[in-house]
N, C-alpha and C positions, 0 to 999 in steps of 0.2 A: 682642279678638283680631282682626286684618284677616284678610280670607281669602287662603288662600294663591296664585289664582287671579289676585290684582292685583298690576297692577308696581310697581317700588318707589315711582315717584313717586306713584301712584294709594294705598297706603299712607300714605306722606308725608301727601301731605292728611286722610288719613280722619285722622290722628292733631292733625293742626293744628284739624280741625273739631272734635273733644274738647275742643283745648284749649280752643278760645272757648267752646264752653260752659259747662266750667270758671269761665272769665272772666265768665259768667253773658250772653254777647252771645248773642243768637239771629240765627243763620247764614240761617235765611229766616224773616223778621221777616212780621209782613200786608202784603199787597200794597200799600195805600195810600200812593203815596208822588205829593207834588205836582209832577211835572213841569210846566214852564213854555214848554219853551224844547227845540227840537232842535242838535244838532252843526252840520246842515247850514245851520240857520236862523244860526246865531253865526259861521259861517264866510264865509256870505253875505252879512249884512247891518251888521256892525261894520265900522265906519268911524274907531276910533279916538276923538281929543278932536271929531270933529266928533258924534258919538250916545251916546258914553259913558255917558250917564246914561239911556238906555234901556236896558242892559246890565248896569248899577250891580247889579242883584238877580235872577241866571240862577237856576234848580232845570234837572239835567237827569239820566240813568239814563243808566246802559249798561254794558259789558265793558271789563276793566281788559286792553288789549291790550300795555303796554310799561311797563314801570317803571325809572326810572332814579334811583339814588339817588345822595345827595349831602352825607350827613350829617342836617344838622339842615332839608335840604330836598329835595324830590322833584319830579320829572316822572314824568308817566304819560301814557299817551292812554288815552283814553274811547272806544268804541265802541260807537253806537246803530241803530237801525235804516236813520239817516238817513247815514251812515257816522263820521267818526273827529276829534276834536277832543282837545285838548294841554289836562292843565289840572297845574297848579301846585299845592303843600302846604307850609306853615313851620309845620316843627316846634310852635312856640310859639301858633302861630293856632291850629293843632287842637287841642290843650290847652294852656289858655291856664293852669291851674291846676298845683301842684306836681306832680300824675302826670301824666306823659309816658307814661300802658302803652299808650293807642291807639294814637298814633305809633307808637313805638321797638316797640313788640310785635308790636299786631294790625295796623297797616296795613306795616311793614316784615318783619315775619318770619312772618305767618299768612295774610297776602291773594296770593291768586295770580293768573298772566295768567288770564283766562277768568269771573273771581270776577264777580259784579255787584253794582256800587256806586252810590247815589244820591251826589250831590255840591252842594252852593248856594254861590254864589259871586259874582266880574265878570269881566268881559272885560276884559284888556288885550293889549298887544302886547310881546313880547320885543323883545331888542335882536338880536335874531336876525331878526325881520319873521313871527315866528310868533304868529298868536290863538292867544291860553290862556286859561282858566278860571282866575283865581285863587281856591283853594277854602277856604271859612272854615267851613264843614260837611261832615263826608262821613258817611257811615253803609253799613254791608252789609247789602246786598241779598238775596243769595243766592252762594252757595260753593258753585264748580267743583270736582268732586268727581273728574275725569278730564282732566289733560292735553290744550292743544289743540295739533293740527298746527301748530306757528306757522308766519308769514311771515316770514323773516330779511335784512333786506338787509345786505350785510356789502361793502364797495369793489367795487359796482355790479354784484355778483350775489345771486341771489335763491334760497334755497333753503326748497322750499314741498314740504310733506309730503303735502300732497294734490293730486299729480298723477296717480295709482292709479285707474281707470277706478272700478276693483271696492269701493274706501274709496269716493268721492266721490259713485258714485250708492247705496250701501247707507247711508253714512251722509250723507245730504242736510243734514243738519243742519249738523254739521261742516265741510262744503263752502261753505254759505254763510255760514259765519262768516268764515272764511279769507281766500274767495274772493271781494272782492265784486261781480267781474260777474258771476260767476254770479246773485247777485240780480235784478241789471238786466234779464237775460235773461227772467225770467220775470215780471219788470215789466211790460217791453214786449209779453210774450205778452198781459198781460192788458190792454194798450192796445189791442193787437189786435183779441182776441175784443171789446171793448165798441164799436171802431169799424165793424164788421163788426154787431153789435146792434142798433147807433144807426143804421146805412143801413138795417135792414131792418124797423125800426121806423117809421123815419120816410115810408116807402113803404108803411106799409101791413098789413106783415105781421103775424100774431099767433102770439109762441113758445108752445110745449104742452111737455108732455111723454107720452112714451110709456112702456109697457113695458119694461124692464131683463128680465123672466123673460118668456120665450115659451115657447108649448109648439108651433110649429113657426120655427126659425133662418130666416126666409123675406128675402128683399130683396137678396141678394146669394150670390156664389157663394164659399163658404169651409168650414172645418172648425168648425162652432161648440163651443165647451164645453156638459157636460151636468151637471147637478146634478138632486137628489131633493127635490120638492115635500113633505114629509111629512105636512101638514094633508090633502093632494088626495091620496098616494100617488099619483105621479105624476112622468114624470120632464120636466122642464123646462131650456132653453137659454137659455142668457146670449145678448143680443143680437146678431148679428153686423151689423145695420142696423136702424134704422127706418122706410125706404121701404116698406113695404104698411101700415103703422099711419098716415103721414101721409097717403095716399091716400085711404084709408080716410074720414080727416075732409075732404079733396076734395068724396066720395061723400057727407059729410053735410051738404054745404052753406058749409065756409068755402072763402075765396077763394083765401088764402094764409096757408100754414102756415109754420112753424121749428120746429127743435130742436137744441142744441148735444148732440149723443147721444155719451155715452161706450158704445162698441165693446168687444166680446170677441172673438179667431178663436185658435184652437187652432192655432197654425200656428208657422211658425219667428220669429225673431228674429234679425236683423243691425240694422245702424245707421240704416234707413230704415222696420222695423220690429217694431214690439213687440205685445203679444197685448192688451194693454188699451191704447186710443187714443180719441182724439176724431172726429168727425166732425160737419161742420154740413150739414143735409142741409134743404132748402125747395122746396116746391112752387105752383105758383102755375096756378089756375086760367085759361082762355081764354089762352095764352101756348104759344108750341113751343122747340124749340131754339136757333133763330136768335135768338127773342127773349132769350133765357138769354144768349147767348154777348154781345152788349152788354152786359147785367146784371151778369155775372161780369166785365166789364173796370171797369167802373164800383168795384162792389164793393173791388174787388183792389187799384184804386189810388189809393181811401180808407184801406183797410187798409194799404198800406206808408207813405200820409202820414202816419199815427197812429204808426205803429211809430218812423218812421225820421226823420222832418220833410219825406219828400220823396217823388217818389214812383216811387224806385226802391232797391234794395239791391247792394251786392257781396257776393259768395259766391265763397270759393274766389279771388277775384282778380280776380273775372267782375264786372263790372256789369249787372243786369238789372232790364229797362226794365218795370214794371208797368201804365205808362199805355198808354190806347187808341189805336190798333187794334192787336190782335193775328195776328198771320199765321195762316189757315185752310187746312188740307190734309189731302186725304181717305186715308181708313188704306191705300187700294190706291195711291194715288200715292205716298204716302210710302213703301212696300214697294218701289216700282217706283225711287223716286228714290233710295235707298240699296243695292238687291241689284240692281237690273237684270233683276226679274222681275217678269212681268204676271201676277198669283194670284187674277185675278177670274175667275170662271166656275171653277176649278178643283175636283175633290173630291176627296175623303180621300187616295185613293192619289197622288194632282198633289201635295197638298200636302206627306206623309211624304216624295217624292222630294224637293222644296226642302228641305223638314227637312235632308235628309241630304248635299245642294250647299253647306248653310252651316255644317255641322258642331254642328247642333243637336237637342238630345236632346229625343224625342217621345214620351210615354208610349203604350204600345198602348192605354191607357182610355181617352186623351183624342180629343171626336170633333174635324170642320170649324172649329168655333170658337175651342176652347182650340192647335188647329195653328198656323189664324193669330196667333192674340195671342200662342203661342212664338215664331214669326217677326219679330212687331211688336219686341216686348220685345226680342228678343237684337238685332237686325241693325238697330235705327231708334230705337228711343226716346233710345238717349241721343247722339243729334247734336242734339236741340233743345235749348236752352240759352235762348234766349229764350221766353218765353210761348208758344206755337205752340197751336190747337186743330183736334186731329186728329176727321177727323168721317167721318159716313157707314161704321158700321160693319158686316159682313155681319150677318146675321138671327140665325144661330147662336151667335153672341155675347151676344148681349142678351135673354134672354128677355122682360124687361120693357118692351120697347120699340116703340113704333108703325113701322110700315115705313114705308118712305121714302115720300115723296107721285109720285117720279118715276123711281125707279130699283129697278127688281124685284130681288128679292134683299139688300136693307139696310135700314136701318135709319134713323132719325133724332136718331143721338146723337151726343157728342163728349166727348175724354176731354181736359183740359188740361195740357202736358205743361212743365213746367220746369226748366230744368237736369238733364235728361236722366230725371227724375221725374216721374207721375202725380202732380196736385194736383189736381183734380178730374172730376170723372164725370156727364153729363146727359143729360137723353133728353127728349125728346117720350114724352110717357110712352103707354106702348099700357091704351086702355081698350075697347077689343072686350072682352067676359067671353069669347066661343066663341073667340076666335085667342088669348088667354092660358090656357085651359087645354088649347090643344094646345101651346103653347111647355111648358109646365108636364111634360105628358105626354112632352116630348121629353127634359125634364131626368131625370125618373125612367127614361129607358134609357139615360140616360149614366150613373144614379148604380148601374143594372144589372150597365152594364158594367166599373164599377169606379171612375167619377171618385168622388172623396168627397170633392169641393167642389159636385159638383151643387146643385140647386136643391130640396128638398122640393113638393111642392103644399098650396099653405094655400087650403084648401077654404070658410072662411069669407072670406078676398077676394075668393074668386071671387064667391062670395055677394054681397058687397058691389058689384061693376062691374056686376052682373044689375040692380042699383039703378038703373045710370047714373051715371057720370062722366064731367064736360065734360071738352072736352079742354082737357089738362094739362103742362104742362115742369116737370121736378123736377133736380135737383140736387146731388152732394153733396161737400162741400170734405175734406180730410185736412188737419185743424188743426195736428194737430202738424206735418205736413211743411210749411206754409204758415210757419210759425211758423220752423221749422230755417233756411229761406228767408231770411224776412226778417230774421232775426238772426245770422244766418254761424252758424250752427251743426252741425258736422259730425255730428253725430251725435242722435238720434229719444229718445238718454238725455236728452240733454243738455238738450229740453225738456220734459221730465216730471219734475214733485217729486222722484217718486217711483218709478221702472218696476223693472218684476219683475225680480227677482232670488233664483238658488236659495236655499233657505234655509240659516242659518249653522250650527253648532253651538254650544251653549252649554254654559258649566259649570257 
């Protein structure tokens, strides 16, 4: 009985999968099967009668994406991991004996696009100038049990079923079947992340890891998720950073730390971001800001040559230049060079009046700090397009930050802004133990007065800076927006497997 729940083609199959076992074929046979040879490798390196006989005896797998019958012979394409290759079937080859049921049955009337099939054969060339598989063995792999979105080209248009935001990131799977830059994209992410590993290895550093469950959300200013420790009774927060756990090992003695740390924040979702993300976040002992800010140009445009071959990308249409030097400017000049207002010295009630000259909405919880960073944000961040690192932020900003060495009132950090986006965040990191637990004290009367992204106080860092820690510049990159970056990707879905998504119903 098929359930009544499935469409008709999704029936279809279930009753074709009976059949063959009927036929006594098993639909997913043990995995072993000898591959030899990739699509991409046959498509690459056949050269015709001049290598033919390195070719002479392929083995390769993959997804039966096209069937074109012909009688007593067939074209298909193959698709592997490596992508898509043409291969060929005579009737009389695959059963060479008086049954024909493989043939004429199972491979024409019971295999479907999507089915997975092993194949052994050679390479030649049609008279078309197409490489094909000519196949003198096939066997099934495994049987598609659900219809794929196919890809149609039909007189030079393309009609492709997975252009549906809501299919394509719920069902990822599906998507890169289909699709296959979408593979490449997250190919390149992982070219990325390793050439970003390999500078930071090769300098030096040593990756750790930290905590995922905390029991105070401490290193950043956000809404953390909360979960129930059950063993501790207890209630604990997904991370929303790990900058006081790497400091932390600062104060125990390493030089320079990493961590590639997947993020939690309870917070909204648009297309620059999503509640579980990546961040790479490193800190490096006897080093400040300034030192950071070469490090991070350095970094960035090894990381676009791994991605891209070069060392810059287009976005949007834009070209953006990742090699060094980057343009430096500080968050009151930049305020001053796009509104036409000097906001340095000003307080709370100076700053709601700008709020309300630019038409921008000021929550009454938020104090001095989150004022300005409304102002930065709405009226300045997105005219940078090019790399730009905005620096020298007021005090109240940063809790975690050493003050400036020259200018009373800021700080010693800089945030890097690209194509009108934060991609990263650094400081000279502040190690007074006394001037961090009155920053700390200052966060607990904003989270008083209502911010609920305040900052907690984690009583055992503080503990930890009573130790002593050298001075320090820390850092932390947003992978996925780096990533969106270098691979034109509109949207924060687009490079995650897998990003949250409400749950479906089921039958």
């Amino acid at each position: 009985m098929i359930p009544q729940h499935l469409s008709e083609q999704e029936g279809i199959r279930r009753e074709k999968l009976a059949e063959l076992q009927k036929l006594g074929i098993d639909a997913y046979p043990a995995p072993l099967y000898p591959v030899s040879i990739t699509a991409a490798a046959i498509r690459g390196g056949f050269r015709g009668e001049e290598n033919k006989e390195a070719f002479a005896d392929v083995c390769l797998a993959g997804r039966i994406m096209s069937k074109r019958d012909m009688g007593k012979a067939s074209f298909a394409e193959l698709q592997d991991s490596s992508g898509k290759i043409q291969i060929y079937l005579k009737r009389d080859e695959i059963c060479p004996g008086e049954d024909k049921t493989w043939y004429d049955r199972v491979w024409k009337h019971l295999t479907d696009l999507g089915d997975f099939i092993g194949v052994k054969g050679f390479v030649f060339i049609t008279k078309m100038g197409e490489t094909t598989v000519h196949v003198k063995e096939i066997v099934l792999l495994a049987k598609s049990l659900k219809p794929l979105p196919v890809v149609r080209e039909k007189e030079g248009e393309t009609f492709d079923a997975v252009t549906d935001p809501e299919f394509r990131y719920r069902q990822r799977y599906a998507d890169l079947i289909v699709n296959p830059h979408v593979k490449e994209t997250f190919i390149r992410r992982t070219k990325m992340i390793n050439a970003i590993r390999e500078f930071l290895n090769e300098r030096g550093a040593l990756e750790v890891d930290t905590p995922v469950l905390q029991s105070i959300p401490g290193g950043a200013a956000a809404r953390p998720f909360i979960t129930h420790h059950n063993a501790l009774d207890t209630e604990f927060y997904l991370r929303i950073a790990n900058e006081l756990y790497l400091k932390r090992l600062i104060v125990g003695g390493f030089d320079w730390v990493y961590e590639f740390s997947r993020n939690f924040r309870n917070e909204g979702m648009d297309r620059t971001h999503n509640p579980e993300f990546t961040v790479l976040e490193f800190y490096v002992a006897y080093k400040d800001y300034l030192w950071m800010m070469e490090t991070t140009e350095q970094l960035l445009e090894k990381a676009a040559l791994a991605t891209n071959g070069k060392g810059t990308a287009t976005v949007d249409g834009k070209e953006i230049d990742f090699r060094a030097p980057y343009r430096r400017i500080t968050m009151y000049d930049a305020i001053l060079e796009y509104t036409g207002i000097d906001i340095s010295g000003m307080d709370e009630s100076g700053l709601r009046e700008v709020c309300r000259k630019l038409d921008i909405h000021a929550d009454p919880s938020i104090g001095n700090g989150k004022l300005i960073d409304e102002i930065f944000s709405s009226a300045c961040e997105h005219h940078f397009i090019q790399p730009t690192f905005i620096t020298d932020y007021p005090v109240e900003m940063s809790p975690l930050t050493k003050k400036h060495r020259s200018k009373p009132g800021l700080v010693e950090r800089f945030e890097l802004i690209v194509n009108g986006k934060e991609i990263a965040n650094a400081y000279t990191e502040l190690n007074d133990p006394l001037d961090q637990r009155e920053r700390f004290e200052e966060q607990v009367r904003l989270m008083e007065r209502g911010d609920d992204e305040a900052m907690f106080i984690d009583y055992d860092f503080l503990r930890s800076l009573e130790y002593g820690m050298p001075p320090t510049s820390g850092i932390g990159f947003g992978i996925d927006r780096l990533c969106m970056l270098l691979t034109n990707s509109a949207s924060i879905q687009d490079v995650l497997l897998f990003p949250q998504m409400r749950p479906e119903a089921h039958p």
